[in-house]
C-alpha positions as CSV (number, residue, x, y, z in Angstrom):
1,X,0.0,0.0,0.0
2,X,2.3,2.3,1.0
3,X,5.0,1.3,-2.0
4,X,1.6,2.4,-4.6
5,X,1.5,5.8,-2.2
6,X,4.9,6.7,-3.3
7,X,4.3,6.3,-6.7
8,X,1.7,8.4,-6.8
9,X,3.0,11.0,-5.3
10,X,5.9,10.9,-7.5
11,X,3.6,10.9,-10.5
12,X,2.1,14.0,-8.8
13,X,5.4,15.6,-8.9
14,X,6.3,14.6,-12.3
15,X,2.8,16.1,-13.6
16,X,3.3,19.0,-11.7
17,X,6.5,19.8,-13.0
18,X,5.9,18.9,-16.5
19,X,3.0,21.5,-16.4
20,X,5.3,24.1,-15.5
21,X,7.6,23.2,-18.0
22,X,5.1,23.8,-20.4
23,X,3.7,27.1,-18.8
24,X,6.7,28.2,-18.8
25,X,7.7,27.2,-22.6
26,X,4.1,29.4,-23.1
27,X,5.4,32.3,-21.1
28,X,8.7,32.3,-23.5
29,X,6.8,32.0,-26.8
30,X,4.6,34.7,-25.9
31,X,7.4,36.9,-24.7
32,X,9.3,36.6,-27.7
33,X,6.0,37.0,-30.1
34,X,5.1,40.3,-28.0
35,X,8.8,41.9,-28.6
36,X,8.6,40.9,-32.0
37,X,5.3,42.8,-32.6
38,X,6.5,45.4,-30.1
39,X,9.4,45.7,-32.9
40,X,7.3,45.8,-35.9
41,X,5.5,48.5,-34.8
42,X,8.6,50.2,-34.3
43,X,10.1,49.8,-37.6
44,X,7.0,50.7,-39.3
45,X,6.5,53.4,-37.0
46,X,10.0,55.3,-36.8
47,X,9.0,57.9,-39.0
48,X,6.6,59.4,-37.4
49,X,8.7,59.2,-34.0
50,X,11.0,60.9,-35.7
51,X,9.8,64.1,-37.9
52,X,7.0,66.1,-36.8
53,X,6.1,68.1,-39.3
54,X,3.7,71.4,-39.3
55,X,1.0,70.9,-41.6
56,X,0.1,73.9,-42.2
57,X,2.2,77.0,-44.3
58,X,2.3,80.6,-42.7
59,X,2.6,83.2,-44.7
60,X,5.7,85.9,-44.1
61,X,3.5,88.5,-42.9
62,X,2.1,86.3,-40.7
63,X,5.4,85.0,-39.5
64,X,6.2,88.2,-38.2
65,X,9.5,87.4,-39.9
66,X,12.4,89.6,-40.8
67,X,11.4,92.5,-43.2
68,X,14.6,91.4,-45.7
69,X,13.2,88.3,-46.2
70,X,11.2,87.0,-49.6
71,X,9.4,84.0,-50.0
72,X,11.4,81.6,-52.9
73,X,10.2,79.1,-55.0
74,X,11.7,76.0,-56.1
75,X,11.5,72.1,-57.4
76,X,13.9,69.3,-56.2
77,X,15.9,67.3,-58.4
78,X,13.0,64.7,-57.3
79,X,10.4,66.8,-57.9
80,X,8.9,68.3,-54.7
81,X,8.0,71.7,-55.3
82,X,9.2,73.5,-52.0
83,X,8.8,77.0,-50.7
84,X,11.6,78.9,-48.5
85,X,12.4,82.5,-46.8
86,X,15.5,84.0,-48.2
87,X,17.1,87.3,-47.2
88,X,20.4,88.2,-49.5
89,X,23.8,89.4,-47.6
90,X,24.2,93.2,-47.5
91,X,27.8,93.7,-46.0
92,X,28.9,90.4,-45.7
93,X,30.2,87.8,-48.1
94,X,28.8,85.2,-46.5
95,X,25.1,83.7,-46.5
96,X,24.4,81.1,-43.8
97,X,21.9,78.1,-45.0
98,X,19.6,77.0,-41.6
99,X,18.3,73.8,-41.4
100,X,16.4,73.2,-38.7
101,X,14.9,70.6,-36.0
102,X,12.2,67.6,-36.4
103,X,9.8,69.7,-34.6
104,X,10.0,73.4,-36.4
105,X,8.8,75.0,-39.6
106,X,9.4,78.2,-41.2
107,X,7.0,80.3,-38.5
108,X,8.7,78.7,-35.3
109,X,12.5,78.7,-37.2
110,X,12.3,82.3,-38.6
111,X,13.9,84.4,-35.4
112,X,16.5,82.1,-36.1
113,X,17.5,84.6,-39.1
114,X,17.2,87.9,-37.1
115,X,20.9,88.8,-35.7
116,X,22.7,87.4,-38.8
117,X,20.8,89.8,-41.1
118,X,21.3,92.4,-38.9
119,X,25.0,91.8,-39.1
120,X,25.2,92.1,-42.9
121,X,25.1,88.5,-44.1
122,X,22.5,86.4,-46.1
123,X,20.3,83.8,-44.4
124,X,18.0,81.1,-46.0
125,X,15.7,79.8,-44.2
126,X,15.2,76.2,-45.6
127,X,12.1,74.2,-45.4
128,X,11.5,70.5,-46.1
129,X,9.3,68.5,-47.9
130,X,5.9,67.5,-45.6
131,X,6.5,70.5,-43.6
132,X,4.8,73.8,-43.5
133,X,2.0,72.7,-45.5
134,X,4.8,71.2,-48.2
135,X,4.5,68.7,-50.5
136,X,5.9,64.8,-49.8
137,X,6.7,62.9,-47.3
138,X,10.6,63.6,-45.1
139,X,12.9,60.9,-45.4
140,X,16.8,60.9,-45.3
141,X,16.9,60.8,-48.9
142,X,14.6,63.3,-49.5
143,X,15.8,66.1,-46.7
144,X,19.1,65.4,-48.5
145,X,17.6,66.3,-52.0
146,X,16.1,69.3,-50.5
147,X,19.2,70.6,-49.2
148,X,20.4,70.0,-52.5
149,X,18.0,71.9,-54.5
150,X,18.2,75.3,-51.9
151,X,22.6,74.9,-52.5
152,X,21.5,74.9,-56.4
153,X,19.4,77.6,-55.9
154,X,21.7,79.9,-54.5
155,X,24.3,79.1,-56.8
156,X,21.7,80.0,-59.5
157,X,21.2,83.5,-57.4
158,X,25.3,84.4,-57.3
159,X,26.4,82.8,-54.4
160,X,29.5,80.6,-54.6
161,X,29.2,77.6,-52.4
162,X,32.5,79.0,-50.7
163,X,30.5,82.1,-49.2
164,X,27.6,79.6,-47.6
165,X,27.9,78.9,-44.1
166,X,25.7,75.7,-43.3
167,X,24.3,76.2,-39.8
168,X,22.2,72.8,-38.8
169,X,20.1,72.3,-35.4
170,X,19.2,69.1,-33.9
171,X,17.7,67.1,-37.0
172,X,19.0,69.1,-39.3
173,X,22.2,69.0,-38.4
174,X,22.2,65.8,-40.6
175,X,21.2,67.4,-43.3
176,X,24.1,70.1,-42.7
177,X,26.4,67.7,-42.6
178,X,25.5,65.4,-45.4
179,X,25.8,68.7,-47.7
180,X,29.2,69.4,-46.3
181,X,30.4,66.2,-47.3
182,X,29.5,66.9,-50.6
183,X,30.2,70.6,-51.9
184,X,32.7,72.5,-50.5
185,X,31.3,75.5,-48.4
186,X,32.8,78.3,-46.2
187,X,31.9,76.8,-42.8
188,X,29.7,74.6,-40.8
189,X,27.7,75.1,-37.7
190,X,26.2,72.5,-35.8
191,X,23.8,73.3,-32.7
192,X,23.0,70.5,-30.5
193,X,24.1,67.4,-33.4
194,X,24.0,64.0,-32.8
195,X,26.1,60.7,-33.7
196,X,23.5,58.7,-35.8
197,X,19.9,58.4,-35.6
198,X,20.2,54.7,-34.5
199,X,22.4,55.6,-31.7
200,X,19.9,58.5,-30.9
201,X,17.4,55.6,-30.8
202,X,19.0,53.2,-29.0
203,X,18.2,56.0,-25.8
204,X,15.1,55.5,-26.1
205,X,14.2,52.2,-27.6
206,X,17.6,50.3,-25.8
207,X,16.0,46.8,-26.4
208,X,15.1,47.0,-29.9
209,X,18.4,46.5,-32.9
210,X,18.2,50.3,-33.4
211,X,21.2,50.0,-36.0
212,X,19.2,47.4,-38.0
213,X,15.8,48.6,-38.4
214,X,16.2,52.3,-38.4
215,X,15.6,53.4,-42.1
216,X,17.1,57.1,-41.7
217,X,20.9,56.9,-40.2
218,X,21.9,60.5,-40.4
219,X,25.2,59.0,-39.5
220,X,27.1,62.1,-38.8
221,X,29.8,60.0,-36.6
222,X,30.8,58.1,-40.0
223,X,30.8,61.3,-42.0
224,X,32.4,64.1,-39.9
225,X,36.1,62.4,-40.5
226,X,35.6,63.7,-44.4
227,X,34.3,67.3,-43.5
228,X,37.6,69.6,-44.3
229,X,36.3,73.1,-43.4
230,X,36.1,75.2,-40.6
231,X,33.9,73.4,-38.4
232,X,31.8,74.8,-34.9
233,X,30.1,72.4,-32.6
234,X,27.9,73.7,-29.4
235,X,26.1,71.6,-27.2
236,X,23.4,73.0,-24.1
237,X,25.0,71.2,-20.8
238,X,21.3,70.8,-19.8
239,X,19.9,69.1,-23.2
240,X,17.4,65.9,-23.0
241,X,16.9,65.5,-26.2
242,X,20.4,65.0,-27.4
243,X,23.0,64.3,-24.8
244,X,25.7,66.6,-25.0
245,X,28.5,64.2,-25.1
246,X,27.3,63.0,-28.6
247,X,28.8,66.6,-29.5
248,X,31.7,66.4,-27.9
249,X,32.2,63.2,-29.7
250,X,31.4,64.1,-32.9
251,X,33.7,67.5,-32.1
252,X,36.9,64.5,-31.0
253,X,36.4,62.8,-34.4
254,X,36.5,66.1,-36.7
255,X,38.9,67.3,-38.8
256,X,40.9,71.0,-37.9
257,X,40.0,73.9,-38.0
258,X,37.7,73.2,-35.3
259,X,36.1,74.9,-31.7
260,X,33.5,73.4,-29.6
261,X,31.6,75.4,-27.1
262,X,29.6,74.3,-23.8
263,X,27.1,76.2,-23.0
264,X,26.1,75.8,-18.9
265,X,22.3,75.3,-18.3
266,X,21.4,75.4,-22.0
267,X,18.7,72.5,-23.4
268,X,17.8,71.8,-26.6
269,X,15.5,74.0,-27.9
270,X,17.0,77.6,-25.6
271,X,20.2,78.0,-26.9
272,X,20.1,79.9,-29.9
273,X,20.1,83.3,-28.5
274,X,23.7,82.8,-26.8
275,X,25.0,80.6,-29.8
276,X,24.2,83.7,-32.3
277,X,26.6,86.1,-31.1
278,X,29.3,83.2,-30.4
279,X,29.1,81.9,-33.8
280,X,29.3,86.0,-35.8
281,X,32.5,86.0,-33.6
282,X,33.7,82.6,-34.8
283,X,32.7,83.2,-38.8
284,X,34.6,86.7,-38.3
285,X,37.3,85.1,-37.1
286,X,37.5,81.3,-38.9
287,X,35.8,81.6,-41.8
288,X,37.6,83.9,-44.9
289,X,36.1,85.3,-48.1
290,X,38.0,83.0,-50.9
291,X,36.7,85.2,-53.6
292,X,39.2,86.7,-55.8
């Protein structure tokens, strides 16, 4: 009697444990089917975590923008018919080119422009495709084709890619650099940049293959090494958005001439009134008309 106990309690065991086997072999499958689903809805997804575009286009009088600008018309090589606020240099050779964040637009961008006009040189205001009320969709590809077509544009207008000064914030600053790497310009200024959008993403999104699935790079770390011009790099020490030592990085990997400034209790988005008059002083000083 007792021997048939024993079995049966050991066959109570064995049951036991084989159902938590299998519980646990459910728990796992379930798991791994929820972060991949979590991950396709990421990939598919990543765009619209990543540009936020302003849907709507405000005209310059509306803006309240600087009086020198003009509203100019133009088509990308990929045919996007974009729209952008351009104010020619008066005493200085230079004109500076502003991209600007995921979040901003003509309107929000365009006091951006004020103390560089008011110092003599030309500022464009670019815009990209899918915001302010634009045409298409952003992508990497496309921002760069935009960037492309306001370079073009000014050429068209007189100014010789040596006398633009690329100035990029935040998002942009991909776009300011991919240009760099491409024509050579007078100078490039880059507010608050970043490494790579997958090593942006990998912040937020640490458990997900940010390096495989993201479908824009911006991968300023790869293509700062091939920048040769004179090069400015500031970073708020307070930003959340993009932390400051992917700066100071990307600043170690560049090419001379070079300066990177810090600027204490700065964030993302509240720095541009301090980094105006730093960078007038560093185009006076590092940046040269080449013209004959």
């Amino acid at each position: 009697m007792f021997g048939d106990l024993g079995m049966s309690r050991a066959d109570s065991r064995v049951g036991f444990q084989g159902g938590a086997v299998r519980v646990l072999k459910l728990f796992i499958v379930f798991a791994i089917a929820l972060y991949f689903a979590a991950m396709l809805v990421f990939f598919v997804s990543q765009r619209s975590l990543l540009y936020y575009p302003s849907h709507s286009y405000t005209e310059l009088a509306d803006a309240h923008a600087n009086a020198a600008f003009k509203e100019i018309s133009l088509r990308t090589q990929d045919g996007i018919d974009l729209k952008a606020w351009y104010a020619p240099a008066t005493s200085k050779p230079f004109t500076i080119v502003f991209f600007h964040g995921n979040a901003d637009g003509l309107r929000t961008a365009a006091q951006v422009a004020d103390p560089y006009i008011a110092a003599g040189y030309g500022f464009l205001l670019a815009e990209f495709r899918g915001y302010s009320g634009l045409s298409g969709s952003p992508t990497e590809t496309g921002l760069y084709n935009d960037g492309r077509a306001y370079l073009k544009e000014l050429k068209a207008r007189g100014v010789e890619s040596s006398h633009i000064i690329l100035y990029g914030h935040s998002l942009g600053t991909g776009v300011a650099v991919q240009m760099a790497s491409e024509i050579h310009v007078g100078g490039l200024m880059l507010l608050a940049p970043y490494l790579s959008i997958p090593k942006m993403a990998q912040i937020d999104f640490p458990f997900f293959p940010s390096s495989l699935l993201a479908l824009d790079r911006f991968d300023n770390e790869k293509k700062i090494k091939s920048i040769r011009t004179p090069l400015l790099i500031v970073n708020g020490t307070s930003d959340q958005v993009v932390p400051p030592a992917q700066g100071r990085k990307l600043y170690s990997l560049a090419n001379d001439p070079k300066e990177f400034h810090s600027l204490s209790g700065r964030g993302h988005n509240d720095a541009f009134d301090e980094f105006a008059p730093l960078s007038i002083d560093w185009i006076e000083r590092s940046c040269h008309d080449s013209s004959p």
